[in-house]
N, C-alpha and C positions, 0 to 999 in steps of 0.2 A: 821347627828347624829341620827336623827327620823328612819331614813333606816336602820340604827346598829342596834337601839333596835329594831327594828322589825325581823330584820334577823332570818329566820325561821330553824329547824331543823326537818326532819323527824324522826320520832317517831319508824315506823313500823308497827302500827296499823290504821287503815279508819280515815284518817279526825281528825288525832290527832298531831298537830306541837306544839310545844312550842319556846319560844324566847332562841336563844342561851346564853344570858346572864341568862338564867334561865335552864340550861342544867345540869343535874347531873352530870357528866365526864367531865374534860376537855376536851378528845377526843371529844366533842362535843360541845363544847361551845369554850373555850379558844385559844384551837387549831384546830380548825376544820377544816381548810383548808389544814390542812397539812395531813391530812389525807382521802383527799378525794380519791386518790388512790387506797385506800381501801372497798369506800363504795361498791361499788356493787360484793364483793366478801365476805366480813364478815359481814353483814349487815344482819336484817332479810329479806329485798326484794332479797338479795344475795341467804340466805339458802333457799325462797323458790323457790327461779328462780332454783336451782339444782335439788332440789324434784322433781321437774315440768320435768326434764332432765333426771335425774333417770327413772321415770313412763313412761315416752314417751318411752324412750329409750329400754326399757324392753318387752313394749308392742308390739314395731316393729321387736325387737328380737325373742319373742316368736313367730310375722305371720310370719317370716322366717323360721319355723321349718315346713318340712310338714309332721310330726306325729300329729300335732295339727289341724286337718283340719276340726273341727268348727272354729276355727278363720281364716284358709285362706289366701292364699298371697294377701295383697293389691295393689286396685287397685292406678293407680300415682296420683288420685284425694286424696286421703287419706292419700296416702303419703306425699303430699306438705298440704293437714290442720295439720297432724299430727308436722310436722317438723316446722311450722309457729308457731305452739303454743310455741315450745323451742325458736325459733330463732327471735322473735318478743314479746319478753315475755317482759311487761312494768311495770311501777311501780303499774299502773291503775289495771292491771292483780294479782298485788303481794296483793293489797288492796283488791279488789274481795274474793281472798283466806282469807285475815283476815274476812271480813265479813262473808265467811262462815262458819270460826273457830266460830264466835263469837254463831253459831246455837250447832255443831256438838261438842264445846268443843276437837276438837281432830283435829291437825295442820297438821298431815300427811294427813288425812281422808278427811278433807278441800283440798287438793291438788288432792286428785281421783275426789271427786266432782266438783269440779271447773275443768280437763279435758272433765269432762261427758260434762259440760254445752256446752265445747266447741265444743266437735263433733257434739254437734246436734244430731237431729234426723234425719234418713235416712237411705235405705237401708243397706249400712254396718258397723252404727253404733253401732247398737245393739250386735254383736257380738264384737267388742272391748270395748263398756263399761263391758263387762261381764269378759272380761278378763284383766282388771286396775288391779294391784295388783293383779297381781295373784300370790297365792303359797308365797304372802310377807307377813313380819313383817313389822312393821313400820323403827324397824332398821334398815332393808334391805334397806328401802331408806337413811334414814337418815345417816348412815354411810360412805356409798355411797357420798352424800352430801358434808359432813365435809371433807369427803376424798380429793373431787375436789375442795373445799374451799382452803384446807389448801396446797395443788397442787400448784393452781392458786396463792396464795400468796404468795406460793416459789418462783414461775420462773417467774409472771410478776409486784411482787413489791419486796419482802425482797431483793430478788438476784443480781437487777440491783440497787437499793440505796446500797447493800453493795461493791460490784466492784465499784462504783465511789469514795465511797470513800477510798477504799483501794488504787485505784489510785491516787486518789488525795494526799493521804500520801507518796505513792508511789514514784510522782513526786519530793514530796519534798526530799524525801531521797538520791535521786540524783540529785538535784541540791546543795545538800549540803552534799556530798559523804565525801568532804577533808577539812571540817570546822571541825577544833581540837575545843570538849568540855572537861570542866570537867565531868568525873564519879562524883557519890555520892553513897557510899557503906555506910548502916546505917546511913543518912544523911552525910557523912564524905567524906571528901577528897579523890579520888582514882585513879586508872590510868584513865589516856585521854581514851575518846573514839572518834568520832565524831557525830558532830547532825546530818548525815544522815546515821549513822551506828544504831545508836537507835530509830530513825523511823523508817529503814530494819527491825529491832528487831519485831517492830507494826505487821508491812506488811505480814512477815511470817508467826507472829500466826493467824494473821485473814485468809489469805490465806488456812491453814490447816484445822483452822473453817468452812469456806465455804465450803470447799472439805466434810469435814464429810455430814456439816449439806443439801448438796445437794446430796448423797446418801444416805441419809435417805429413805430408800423406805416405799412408800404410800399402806397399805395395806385395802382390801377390802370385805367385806362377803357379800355373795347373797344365802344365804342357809334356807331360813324360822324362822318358829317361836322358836327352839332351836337348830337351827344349824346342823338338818340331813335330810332336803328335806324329811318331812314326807308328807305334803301334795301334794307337785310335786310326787312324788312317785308315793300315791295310785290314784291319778288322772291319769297317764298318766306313768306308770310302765316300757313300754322300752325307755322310753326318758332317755340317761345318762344326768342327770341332773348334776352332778358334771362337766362334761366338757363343760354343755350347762353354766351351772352359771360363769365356770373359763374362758371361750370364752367373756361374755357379759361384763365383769369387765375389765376385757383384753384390750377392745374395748375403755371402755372408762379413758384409762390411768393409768390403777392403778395395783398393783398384788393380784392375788387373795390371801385369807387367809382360807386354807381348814379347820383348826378344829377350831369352835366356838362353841359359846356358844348360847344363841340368840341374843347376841352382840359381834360385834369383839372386842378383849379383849383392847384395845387401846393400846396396848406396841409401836407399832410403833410412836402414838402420844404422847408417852411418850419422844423417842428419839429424836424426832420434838423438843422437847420442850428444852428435856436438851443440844443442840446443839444448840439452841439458848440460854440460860444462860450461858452456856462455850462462845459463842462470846461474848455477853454480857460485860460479866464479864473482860475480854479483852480491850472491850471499854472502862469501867470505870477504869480501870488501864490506859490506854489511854489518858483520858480526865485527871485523877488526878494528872499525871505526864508533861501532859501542863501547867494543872493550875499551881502547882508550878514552872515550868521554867517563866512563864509570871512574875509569883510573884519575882523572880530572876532576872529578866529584860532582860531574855536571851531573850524574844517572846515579842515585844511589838503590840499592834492591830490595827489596820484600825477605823479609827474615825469618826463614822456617825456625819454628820455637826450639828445637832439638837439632837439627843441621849445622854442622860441621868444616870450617870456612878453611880450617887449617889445624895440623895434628900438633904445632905446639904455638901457634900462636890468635889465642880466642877471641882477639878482635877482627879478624879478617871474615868477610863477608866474600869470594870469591867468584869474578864471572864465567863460572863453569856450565851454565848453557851455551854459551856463546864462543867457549875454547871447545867445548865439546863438539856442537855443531863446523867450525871452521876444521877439526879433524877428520869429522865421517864424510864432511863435502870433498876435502882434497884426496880421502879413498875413494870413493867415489868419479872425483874425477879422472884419477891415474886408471881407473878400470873401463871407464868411458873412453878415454881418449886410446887405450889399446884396443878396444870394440871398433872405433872407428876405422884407427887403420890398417886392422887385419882383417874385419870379415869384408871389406869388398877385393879381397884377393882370395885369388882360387886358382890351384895351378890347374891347367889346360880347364876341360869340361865341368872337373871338381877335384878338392880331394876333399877330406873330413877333417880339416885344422878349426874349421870353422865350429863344427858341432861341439868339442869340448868346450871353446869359448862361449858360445850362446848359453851352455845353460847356469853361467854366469849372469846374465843380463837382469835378476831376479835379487843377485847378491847388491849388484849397483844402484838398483830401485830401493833395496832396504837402505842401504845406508842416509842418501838423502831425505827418505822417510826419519828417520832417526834424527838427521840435523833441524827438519823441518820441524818436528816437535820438540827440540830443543830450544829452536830459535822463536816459538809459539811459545812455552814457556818462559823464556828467556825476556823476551819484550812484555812477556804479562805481570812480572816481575820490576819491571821499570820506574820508578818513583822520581820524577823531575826536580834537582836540586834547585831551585828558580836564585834561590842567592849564591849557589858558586856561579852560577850563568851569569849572574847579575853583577859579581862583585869583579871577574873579568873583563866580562864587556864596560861597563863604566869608566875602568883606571885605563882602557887601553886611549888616551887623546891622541894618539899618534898615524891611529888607521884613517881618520879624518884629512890627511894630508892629500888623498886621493881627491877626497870633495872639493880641495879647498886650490890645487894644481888646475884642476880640473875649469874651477869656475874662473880662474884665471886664464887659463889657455882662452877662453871664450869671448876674454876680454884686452888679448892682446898684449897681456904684461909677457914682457921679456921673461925666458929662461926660468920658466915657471916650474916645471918639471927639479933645474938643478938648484933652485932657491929652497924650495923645500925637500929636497935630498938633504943641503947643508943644516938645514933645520931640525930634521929628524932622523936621518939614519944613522943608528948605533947609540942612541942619546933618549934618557927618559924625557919623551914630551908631555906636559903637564897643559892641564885646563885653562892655567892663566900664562903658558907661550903659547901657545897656537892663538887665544883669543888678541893677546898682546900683536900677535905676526898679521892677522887678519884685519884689526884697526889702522896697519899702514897701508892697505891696498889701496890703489886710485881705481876700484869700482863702482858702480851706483850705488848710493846709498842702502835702495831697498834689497840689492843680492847681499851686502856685506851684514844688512842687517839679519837676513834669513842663514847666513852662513855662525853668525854670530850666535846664533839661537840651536845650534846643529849640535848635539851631542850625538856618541857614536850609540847610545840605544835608537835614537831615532834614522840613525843613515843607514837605512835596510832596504829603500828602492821599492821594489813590488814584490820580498818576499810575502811579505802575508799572504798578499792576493795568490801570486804562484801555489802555498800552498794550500789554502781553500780552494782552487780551482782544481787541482790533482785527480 
């Protein structure tokens, strides 16, 4: 118990931890573990380990030029410190930098100084500290940055937590392709589907989600202080800098973005965003549509032997993954949907409303990290009540009225539609009206005979197929 409350959390700043029970966020306290996937990509030791990545990288790009021959191609001794400062870059490192900030007031600027310290002094140092930042804005890093942030927690967290559990829905959809349920249209009785034709239903749109929200392309600027290579220019005038800046972006995963401003304008993190609230949003339809089948007793749950369903009443069995997750997706989304439509606004050239907000983008990635494991949990817990399904679908004879208007219309009887309105709506239809109503039709014998044989387990259509095909 002494060990819990001492359970520390990084802050981001030198030598500043606080107890997780005392964590602003639950992404940091409550649920922290669940999110640890996350730390070192949204994190501030995240953003500055990129900064740090950005400058290196830039610096070894530009001694590759040899129009630039005060800087020089490097020797491999400067190449392996240069590349160790990215590639061994530690937390100790990330805290160094806050310390510097804490002189220089300025967190990009802390990031050139803190490579100085690291080259040392020595013959070919002094010509690459001269060239840190060269010809950049701060944005030119920092964009950069977010760029490979928000990359990184595309393809090695949101993307593999979403494919498992679209699989895992997945699977259930076919294993229960040809389990006849009730429909509910407006809450109301309606044609059978099956329960693995409405988990297909799940599977497709997230499926379509994914697709978007993984061509989402990662846009990049490396062009100075407003966006036209004014001081690459007058420094260093036949160097194409527009294809030296679209080459070094290029390099490190991203596309370039030619017309800025002195920040790129974030539309692309705009589409980030809103591809993640369209799945989202998906989920919580998702999770809301469990929750009531469980409340229906179609889904009953997996019961941890000591778990706690309610504080006074010991029968309940509560769906708290699935309330859990429909809360951190709707934080989630209010924090997304204010990302989108603030950072592609920037008064005139820039101002910096933007940077507070970005380094949010980490808080919005934990929370549906957290839904997505709730909702992975949530469905692994799932146990198919096959006789509440069964005992619904069987007594409903009344959603058969579609089948039976239907085969009529086909064959020309009058007012088929309001014959069986008068038959059935608002009135328990039973197995012996409907079959009594379908012995007076004047149709062929063999459709009355096939209509006559039609219980509502069997009028499902082509869900099975649909959901085996998924």
């Amino acid at each position: 118990m002494i060990r819990a409350l001492r359970a520390q959390v990084y802050t981001g700043f030198p030598n500043m931890k606080v107890p997780a029970l005392r964590a602003l966020s639950p992404a940091d306290g409550r649920y922290a573990a669940k999110v640890n996937s996350l730390r070192d990509i949204f994190s501030e030791y995240g953003l500055i380990r990129y900064r740090v990545l950005v400058e290196v990288r830039w610096l070894q790009c530009l001694a590759d030029q040899t129009a630039i021959e005060e800087l020089g191609p490097l020797s491999s001794v400067i190449k392996d410190v240069l590349n160790h400062i990215v590639d061994d870059f530690s937390l100790d490192d990330a805290e160094r930098v806050k310390a510097i900030e804490a002189t220089t007031n300025h967190d990009v600027k802390a990031v050139e100084y803190f490579i100085r310290e690291k080259l040392g002094d020595g013959p070919e140092t002094q010509a690459l500290k001269d060239f840190l930042h060269f010809g950049c804005t701060s944005e030119d890093i920092n964009n950069l940055s977010y760029a490979l942030m928000l990359r990184s927690g595309r393809s090695d967290v949101l993307a593999p937590q979403m494919r498992d559990l679209r699989n895992k829905i997945k699977g259930m959809a076919r294993a229960h392709a040809e389990l006849p349920m009730l429909s509910r249209t407006h809450g109301q009785t309606a044609s059978p589907t099956t329960l693995g034709k409405e988990l297909a239903n799940v599977v497709a749109r997230l499926e379509r989600i994914e697709k978007q929200f993984g061509a989402v392309e990662i846009l990049g600027k490396f062009n100075g202080a407003v966006g036209n290579y004014n001081a690459h220019v007058i420094a260093y005038p036949d160097i194409d800098w527009p294809a030296l800046s679209h080459g070094f972006i290029e390099s490190l995963g991203l596309r370039p973005n030619p017309y800025t401003t002195q920040i790129e304008p974030h539309d692309w993190t705009a589409e980030y965003c809103h591809a993640l609230v369209r799945y989202n949003t998906v989920l919580i339809d998702f999770a809301r549509d469990v929750w009531g089948y469980i409340s229906l007793g179609y889904f009953k749950q997996k019961v941890a032997k000591d778990e706690v369903g309610s504080s006074t009443m010991p029968h309940k069995v509560n769906p708290i993954d699935f309330e859990n997750a429909e809360g951190n997706l709707g934080v989630a989304n209010a924090l997304l949907g204010h990302f989108a439509e603030k950072l592609p606004i920037s008064r005139w050239q820039r101002d910096l409303t933007d940077s507070t907000v970005q380094r949010n983008l980490g808080l919005a990635a934990g929370y549906i990290v957290i839904a997505l494991q709730s909702l992975l949990k949530g469905v692994g817990k799932l146990r198919v009540n096959e006789d509440a399904i069964h005992a619904d679908v069987s007594a409903a004879w009344e959603v058969l009225a579609e089948a039976v208007q239907t085969v009529m219309r086909r064959y020309g009887i009058e007012n088929p539609y309001e014959k069986l309105k008068a038959l059935t709506r608002g009135q328990a239809v039973t197995k012996e009206i409907l079959l009594e109503f379908i012995g007076t039709l004047d149709i062929p014998d063999a459709e009355k005979e096939r209509l006559l044989k039609l219980t509502p387990e069997s009028y499902i259509g082509i869900a099975d197929q649909q959901a085996r095909d998924v």
